[in-house]
MDAnalysis code that builds the backbone (N, CA, C; Angstrom):
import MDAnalysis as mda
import numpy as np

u = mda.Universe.empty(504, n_residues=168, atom_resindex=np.repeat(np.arange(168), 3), trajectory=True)
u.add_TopologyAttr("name", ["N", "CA", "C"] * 168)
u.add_TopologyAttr("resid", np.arange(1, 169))
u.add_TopologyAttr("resname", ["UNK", "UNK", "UNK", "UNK", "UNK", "UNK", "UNK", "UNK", "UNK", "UNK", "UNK", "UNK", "UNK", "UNK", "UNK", "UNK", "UNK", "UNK", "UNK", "UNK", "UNK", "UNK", "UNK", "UNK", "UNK", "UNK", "UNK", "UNK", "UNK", "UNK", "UNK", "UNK", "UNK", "UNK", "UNK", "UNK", "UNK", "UNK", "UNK", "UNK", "UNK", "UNK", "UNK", "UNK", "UNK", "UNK", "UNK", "UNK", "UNK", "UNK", "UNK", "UNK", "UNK", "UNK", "UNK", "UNK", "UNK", "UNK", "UNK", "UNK", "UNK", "UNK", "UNK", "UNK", "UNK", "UNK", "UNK", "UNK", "UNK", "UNK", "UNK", "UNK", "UNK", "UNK", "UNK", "UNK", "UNK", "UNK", "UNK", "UNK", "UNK", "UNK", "UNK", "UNK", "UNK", "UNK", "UNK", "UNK", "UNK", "UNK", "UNK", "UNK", "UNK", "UNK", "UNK", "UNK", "UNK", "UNK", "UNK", "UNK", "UNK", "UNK", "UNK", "UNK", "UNK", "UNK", "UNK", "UNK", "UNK", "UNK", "UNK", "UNK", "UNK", "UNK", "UNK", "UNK", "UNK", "UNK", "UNK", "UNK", "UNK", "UNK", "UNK", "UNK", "UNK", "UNK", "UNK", "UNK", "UNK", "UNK", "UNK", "UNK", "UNK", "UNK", "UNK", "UNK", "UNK", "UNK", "UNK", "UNK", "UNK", "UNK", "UNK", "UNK", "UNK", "UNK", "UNK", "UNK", "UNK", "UNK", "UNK", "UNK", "UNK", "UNK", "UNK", "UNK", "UNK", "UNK", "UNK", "UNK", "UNK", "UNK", "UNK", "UNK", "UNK", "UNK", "UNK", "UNK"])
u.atoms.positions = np.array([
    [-2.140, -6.943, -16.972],
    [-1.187, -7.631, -16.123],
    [-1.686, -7.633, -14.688],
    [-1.193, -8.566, -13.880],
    [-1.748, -8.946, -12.193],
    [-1.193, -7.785, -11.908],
    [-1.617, -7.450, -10.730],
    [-1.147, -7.200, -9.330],
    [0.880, -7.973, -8.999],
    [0.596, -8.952, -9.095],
    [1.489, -9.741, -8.627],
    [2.442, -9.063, -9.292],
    [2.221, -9.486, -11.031],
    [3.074, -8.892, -12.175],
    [3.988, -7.607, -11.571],
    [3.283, -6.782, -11.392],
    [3.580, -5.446, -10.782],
    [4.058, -5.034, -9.696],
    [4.222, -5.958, -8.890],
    [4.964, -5.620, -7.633],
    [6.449, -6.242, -7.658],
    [6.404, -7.142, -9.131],
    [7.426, -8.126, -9.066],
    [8.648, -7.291, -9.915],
    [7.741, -6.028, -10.771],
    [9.023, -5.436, -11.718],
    [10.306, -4.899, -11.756],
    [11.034, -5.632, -12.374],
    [12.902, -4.666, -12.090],
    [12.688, -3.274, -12.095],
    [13.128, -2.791, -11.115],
    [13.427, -1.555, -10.911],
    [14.115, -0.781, -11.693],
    [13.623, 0.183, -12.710],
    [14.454, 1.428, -13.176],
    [14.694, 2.880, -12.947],
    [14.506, 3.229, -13.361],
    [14.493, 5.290, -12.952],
    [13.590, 5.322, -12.951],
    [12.235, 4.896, -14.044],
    [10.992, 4.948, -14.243],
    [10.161, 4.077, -13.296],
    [10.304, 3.293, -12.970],
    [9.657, 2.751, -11.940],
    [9.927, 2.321, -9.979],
    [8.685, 2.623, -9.302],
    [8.467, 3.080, -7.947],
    [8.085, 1.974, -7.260],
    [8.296, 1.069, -6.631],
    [7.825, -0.224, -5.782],
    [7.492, 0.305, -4.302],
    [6.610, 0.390, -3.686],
    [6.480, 0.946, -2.303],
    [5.735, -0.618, -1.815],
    [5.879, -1.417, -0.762],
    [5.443, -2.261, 0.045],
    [5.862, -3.056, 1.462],
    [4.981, -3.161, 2.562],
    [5.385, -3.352, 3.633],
    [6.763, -3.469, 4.004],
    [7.385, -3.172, 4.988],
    [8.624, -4.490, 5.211],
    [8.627, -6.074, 5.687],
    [9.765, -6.379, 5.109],
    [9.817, -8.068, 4.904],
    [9.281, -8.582, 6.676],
    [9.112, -8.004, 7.366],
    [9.022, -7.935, 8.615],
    [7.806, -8.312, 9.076],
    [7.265, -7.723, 8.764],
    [5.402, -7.212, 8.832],
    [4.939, -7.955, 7.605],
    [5.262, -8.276, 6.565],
    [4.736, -9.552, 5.497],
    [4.982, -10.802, 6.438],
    [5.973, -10.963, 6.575],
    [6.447, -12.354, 7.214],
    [4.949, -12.990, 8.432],
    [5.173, -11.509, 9.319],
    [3.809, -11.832, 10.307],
    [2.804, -12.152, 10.142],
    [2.268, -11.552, 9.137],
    [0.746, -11.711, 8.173],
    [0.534, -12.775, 7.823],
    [1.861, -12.866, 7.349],
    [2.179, -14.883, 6.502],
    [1.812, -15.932, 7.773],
    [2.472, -15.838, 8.565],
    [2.604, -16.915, 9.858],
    [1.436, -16.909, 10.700],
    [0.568, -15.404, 10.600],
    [-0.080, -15.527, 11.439],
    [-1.580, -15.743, 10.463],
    [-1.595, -15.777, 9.178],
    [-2.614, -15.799, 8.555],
    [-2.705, -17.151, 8.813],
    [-1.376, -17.922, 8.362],
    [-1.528, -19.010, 7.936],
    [-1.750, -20.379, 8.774],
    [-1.626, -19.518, 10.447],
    [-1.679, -20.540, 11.786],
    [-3.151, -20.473, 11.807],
    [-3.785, -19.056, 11.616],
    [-5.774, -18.805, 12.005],
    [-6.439, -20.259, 10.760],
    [-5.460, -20.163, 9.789],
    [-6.193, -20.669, 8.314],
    [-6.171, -22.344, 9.185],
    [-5.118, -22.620, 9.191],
    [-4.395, -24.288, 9.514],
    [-5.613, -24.219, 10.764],
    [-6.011, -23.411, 11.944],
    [-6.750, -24.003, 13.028],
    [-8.215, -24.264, 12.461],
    [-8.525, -22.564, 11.395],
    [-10.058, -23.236, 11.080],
    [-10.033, -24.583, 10.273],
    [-8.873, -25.057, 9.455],
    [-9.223, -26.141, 8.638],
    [-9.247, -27.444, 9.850],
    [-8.510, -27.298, 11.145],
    [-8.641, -28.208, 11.611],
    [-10.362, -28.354, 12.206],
    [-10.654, -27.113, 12.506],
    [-11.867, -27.265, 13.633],
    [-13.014, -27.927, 12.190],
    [-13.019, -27.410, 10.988],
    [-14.014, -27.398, 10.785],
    [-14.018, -28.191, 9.686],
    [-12.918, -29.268, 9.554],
    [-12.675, -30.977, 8.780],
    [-12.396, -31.956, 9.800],
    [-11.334, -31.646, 10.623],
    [-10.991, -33.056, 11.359],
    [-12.599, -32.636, 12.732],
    [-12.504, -31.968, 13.636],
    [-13.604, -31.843, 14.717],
    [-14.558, -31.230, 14.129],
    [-15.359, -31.164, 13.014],
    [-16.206, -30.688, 12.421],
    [-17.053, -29.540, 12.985],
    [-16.183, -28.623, 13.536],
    [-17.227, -27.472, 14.724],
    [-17.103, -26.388, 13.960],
    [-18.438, -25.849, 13.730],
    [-18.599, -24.675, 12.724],
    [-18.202, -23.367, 13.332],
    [-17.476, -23.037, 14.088],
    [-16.695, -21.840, 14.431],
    [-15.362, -21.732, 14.400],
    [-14.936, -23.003, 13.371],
    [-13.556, -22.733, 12.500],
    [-13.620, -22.486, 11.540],
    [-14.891, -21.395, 10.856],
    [-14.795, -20.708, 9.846],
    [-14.361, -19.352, 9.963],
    [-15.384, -18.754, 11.421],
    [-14.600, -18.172, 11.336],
    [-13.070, -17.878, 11.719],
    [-12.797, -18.630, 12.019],
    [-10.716, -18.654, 11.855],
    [-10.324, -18.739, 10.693],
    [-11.313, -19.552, 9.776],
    [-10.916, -19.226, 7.871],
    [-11.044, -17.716, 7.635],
    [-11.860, -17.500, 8.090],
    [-12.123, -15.688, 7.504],
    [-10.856, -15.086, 7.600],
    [-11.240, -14.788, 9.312],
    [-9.716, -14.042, 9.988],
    [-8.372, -14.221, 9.158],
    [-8.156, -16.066, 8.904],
    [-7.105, -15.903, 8.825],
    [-6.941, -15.777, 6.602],
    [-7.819, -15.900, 5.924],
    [-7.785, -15.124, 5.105],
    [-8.026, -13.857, 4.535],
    [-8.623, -12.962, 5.556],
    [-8.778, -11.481, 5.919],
    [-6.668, -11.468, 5.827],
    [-6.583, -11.752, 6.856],
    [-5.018, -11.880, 7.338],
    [-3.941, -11.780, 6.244],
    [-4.007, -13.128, 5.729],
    [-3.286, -13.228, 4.388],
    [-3.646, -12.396, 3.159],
    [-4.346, -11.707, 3.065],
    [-4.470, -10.719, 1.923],
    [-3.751, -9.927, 2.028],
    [-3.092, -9.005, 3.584],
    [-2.352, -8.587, 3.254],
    [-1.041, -8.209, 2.849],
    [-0.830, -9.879, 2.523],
    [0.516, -9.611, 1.575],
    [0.298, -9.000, 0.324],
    [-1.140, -8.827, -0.164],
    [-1.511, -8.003, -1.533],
    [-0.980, -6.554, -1.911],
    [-0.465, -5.946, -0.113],
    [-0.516, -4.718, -0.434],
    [0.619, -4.384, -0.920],
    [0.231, -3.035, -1.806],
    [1.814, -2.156, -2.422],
    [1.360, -1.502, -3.208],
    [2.525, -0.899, -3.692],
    [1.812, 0.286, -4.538],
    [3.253, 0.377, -5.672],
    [2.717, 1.043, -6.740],
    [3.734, 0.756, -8.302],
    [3.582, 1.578, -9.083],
    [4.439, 2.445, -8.841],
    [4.707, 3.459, -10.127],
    [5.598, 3.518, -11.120],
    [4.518, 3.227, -12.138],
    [5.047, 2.659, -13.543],
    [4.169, 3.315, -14.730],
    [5.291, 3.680, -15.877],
    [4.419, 4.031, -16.898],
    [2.970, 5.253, -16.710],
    [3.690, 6.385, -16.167],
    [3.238, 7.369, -15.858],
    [1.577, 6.930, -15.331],
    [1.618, 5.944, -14.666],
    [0.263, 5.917, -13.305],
    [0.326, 5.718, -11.929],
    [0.190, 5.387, -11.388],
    [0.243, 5.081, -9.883],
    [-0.885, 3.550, -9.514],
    [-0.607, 2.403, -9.317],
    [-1.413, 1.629, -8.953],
    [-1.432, 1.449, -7.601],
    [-2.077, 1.717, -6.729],
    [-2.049, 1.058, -5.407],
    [-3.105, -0.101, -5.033],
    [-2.529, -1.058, -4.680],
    [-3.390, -2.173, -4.372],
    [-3.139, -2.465, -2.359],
    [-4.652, -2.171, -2.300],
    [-4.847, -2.797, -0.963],
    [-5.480, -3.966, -0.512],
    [-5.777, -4.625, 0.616],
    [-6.124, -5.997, 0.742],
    [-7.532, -6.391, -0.453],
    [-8.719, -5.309, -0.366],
    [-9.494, -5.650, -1.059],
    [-9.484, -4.965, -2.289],
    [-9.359, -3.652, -2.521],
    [-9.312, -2.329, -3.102],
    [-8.145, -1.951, -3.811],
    [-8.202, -1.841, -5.099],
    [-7.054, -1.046, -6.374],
    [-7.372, 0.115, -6.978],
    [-6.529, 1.107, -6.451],
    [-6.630, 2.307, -7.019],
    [-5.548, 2.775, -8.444],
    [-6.000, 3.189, -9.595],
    [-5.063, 3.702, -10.395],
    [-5.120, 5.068, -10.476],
    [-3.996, 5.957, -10.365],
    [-4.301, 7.353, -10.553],
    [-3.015, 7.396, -12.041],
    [-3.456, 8.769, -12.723],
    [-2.459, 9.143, -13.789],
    [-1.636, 9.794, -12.772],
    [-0.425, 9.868, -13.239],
    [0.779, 10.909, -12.171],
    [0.098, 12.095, -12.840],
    [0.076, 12.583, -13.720],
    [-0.072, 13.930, -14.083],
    [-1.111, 14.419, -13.805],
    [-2.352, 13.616, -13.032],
    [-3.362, 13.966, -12.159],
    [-2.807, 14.239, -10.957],
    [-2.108, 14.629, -10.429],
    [-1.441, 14.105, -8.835],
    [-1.099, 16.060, -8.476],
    [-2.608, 15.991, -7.525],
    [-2.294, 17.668, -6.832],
    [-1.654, 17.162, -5.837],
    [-1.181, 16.519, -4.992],
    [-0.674, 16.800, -3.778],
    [0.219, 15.139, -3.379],
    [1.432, 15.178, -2.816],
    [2.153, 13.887, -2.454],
    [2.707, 14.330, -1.056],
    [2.220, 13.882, 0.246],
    [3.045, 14.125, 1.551],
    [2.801, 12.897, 2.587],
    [3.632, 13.304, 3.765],
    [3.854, 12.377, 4.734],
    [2.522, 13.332, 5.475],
    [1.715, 12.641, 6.029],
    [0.809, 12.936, 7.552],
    [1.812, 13.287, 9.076],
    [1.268, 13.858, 9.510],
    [1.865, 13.608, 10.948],
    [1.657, 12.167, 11.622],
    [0.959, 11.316, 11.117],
    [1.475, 10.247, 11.877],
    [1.998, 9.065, 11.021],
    [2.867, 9.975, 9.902],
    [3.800, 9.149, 9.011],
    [3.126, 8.569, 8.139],
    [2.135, 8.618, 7.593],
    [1.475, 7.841, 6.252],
    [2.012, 8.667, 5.271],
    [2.058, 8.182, 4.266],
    [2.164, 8.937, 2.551],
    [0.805, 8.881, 2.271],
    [0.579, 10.192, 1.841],
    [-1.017, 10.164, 0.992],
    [-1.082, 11.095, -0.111],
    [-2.071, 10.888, -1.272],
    [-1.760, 10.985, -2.245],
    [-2.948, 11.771, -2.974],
    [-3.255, 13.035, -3.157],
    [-4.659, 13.637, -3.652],
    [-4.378, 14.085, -5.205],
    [-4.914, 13.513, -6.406],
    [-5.366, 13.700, -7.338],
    [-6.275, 14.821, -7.381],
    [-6.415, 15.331, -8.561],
    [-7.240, 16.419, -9.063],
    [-8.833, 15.877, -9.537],
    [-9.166, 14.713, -9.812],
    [-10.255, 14.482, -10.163],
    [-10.840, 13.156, -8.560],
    [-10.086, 12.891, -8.391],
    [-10.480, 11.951, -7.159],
    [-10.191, 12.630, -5.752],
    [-10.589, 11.937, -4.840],
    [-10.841, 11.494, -2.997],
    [-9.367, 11.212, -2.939],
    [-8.761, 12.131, -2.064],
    [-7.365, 11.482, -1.493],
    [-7.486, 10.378, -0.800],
    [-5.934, 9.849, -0.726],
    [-6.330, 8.473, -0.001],
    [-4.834, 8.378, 0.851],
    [-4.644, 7.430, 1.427],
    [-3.155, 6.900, 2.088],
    [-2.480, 5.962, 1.074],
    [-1.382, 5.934, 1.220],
    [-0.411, 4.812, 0.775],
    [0.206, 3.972, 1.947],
    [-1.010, 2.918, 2.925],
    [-0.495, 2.537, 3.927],
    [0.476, 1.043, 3.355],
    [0.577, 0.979, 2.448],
    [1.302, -0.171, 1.726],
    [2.972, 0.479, 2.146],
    [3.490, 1.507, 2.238],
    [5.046, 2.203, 1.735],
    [5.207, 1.506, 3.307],
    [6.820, 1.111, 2.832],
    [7.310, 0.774, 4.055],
    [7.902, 1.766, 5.235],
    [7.243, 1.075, 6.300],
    [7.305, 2.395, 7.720],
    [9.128, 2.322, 8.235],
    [9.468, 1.404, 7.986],
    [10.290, 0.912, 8.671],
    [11.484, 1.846, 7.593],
    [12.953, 2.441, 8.259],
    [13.877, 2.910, 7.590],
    [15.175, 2.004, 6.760],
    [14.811, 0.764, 7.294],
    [15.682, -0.419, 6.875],
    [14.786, -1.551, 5.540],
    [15.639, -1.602, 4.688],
    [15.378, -2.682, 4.026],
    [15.693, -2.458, 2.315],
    [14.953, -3.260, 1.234],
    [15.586, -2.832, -0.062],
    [14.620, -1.483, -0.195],
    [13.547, -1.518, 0.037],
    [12.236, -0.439, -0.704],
    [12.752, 0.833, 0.018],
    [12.055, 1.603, -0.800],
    [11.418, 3.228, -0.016],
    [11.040, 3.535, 1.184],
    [11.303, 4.358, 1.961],
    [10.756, 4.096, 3.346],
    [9.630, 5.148, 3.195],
    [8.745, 5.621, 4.116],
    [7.867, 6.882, 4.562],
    [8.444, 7.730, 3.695],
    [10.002, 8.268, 4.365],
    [10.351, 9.717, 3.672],
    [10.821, 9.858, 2.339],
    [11.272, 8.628, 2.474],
    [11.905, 8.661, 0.330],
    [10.857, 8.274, -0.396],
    [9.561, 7.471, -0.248],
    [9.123, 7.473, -1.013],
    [8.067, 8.097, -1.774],
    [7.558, 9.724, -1.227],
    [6.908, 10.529, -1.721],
    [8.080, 11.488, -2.160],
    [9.084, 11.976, -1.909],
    [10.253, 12.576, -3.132],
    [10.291, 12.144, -4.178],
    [10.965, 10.513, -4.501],
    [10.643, 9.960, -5.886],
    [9.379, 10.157, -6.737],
    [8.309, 9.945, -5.357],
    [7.137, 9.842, -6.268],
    [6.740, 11.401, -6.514],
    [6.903, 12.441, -6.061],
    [7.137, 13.660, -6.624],
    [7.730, 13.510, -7.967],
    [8.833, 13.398, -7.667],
    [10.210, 13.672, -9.332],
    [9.100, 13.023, -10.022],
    [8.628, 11.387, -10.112],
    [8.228, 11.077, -11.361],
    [6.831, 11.877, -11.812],
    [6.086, 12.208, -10.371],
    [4.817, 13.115, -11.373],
    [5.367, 14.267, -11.973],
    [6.469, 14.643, -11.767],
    [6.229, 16.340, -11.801],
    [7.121, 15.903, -13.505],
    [8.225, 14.961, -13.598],
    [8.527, 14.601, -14.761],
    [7.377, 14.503, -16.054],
    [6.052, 13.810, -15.036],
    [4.975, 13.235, -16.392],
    [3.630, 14.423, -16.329],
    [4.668, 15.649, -15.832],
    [3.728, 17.014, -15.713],
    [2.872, 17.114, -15.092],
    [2.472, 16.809, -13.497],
    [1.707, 17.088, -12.753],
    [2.241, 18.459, -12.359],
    [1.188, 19.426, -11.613],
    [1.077, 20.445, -10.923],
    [1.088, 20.123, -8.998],
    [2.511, 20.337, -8.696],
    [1.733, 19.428, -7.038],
    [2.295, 20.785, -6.827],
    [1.441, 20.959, -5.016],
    [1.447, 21.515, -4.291],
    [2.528, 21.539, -3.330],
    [3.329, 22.600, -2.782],
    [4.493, 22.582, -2.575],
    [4.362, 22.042, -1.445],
    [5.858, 20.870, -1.183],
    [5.967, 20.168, 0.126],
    [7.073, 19.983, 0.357],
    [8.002, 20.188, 1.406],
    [9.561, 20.179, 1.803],
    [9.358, 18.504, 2.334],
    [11.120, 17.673, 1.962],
    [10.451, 16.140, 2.193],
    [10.785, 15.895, 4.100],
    [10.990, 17.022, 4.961],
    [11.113, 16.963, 5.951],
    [10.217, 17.407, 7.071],
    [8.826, 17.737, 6.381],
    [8.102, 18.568, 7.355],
    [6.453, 17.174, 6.754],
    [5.443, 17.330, 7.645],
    [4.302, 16.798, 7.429],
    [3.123, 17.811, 7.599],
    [2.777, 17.327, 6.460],
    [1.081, 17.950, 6.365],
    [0.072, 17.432, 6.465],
    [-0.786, 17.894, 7.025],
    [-2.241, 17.307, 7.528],
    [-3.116, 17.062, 6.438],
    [-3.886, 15.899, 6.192],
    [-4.589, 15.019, 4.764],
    [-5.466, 15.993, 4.840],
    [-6.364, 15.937, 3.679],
    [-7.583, 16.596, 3.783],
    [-8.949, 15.984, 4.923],
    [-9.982, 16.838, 5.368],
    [-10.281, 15.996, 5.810],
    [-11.739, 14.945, 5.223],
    [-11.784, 14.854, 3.688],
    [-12.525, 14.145, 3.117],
    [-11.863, 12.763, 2.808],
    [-10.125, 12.407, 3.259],
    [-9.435, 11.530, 2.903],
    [-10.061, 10.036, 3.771],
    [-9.873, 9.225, 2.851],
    [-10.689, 7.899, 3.524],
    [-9.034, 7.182, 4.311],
    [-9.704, 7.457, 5.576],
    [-8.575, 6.724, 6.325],
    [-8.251, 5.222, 6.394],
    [-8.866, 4.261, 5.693],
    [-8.699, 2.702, 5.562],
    [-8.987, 2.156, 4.190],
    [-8.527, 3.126, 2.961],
    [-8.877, 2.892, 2.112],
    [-7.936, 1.290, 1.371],
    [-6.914, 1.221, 2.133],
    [-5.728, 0.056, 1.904],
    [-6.007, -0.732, 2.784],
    [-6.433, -0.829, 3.473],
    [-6.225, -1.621, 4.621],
    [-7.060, -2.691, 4.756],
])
């Protein structure tokens, strides 16, 4: 199943939707899609070859409506603009907030990483920062992971082998 598939699924007990707010998609959208509309102008109607790169930019741009992350069926998918990570939950040593508010996520056989997809913002339908590593606790520890103890009000510092732009 897509990406798409997966970000699109009804929500149950069993499943975790973490992605931007409608806020910060919207921008990406408008602003991908103004860079895209100028390179197509420069480089069909005035034929000047440095409205490609405004194609790049502005499809660099628009990818990231790709991002989010989906916990379903005891795995974890996170998809970032270029990059999809799947972890098993029951691989999952460690789930916390950073001090500068990311969720990140260290497995037992892999490289921790961020979940810069979870929405920052405290308003909207999704998970924010702080609720959405609790849930995603309950469901690993449900599909028998071993995590490392974390109160959902305090932040801990990533490791420092964690790839800081691994979503992005």
């Amino acid at each position: 199943m897509s990406w798409w598939h997966h970000a699109r699924v009804p929500h149950d007990a069993n499943t975790l939707v973490g992605r931007p707010h409608w806020s910060e998609r919207w921008a990406f959208l408008a602003g991908g899609g103004l860079l895209l509309l100028v390179g197509l102008v420069s480089v069909v109607w005035r034929q000047n070859p440095w409205g490609a790169a405004f194609l790049v930019v502005g499809a660099v741009t628009l990818l990231e409506l790709r991002r989010c992350v989906v916990v379903r069926e005891g795995e974890l998918r996170a998809q970032g603009r270029f990059v999809r990570r799947t972890v098993p939950l029951a691989s999952l040593q460690q789930v916390a907030v950073s001090p500068m508010a990311e969720v990140w996520v260290q497995s037992v056989a892999e490289r921790p990483f961020y979940l810069h997809m979870v929405n920052r913002l405290a308003t909207g339908s999704g998970p924010g920062v702080w609720e959405f590593p609790v849930r995603l606790r309950e469901l690993a520890a449900a599909d028998g992971a071993q995590l490392d103890a974390w109160e959902p009000d305090e932040t801990v510092a990533p490791p420092k082998q964690i790839r800081p732009v691994f979503s992005r």
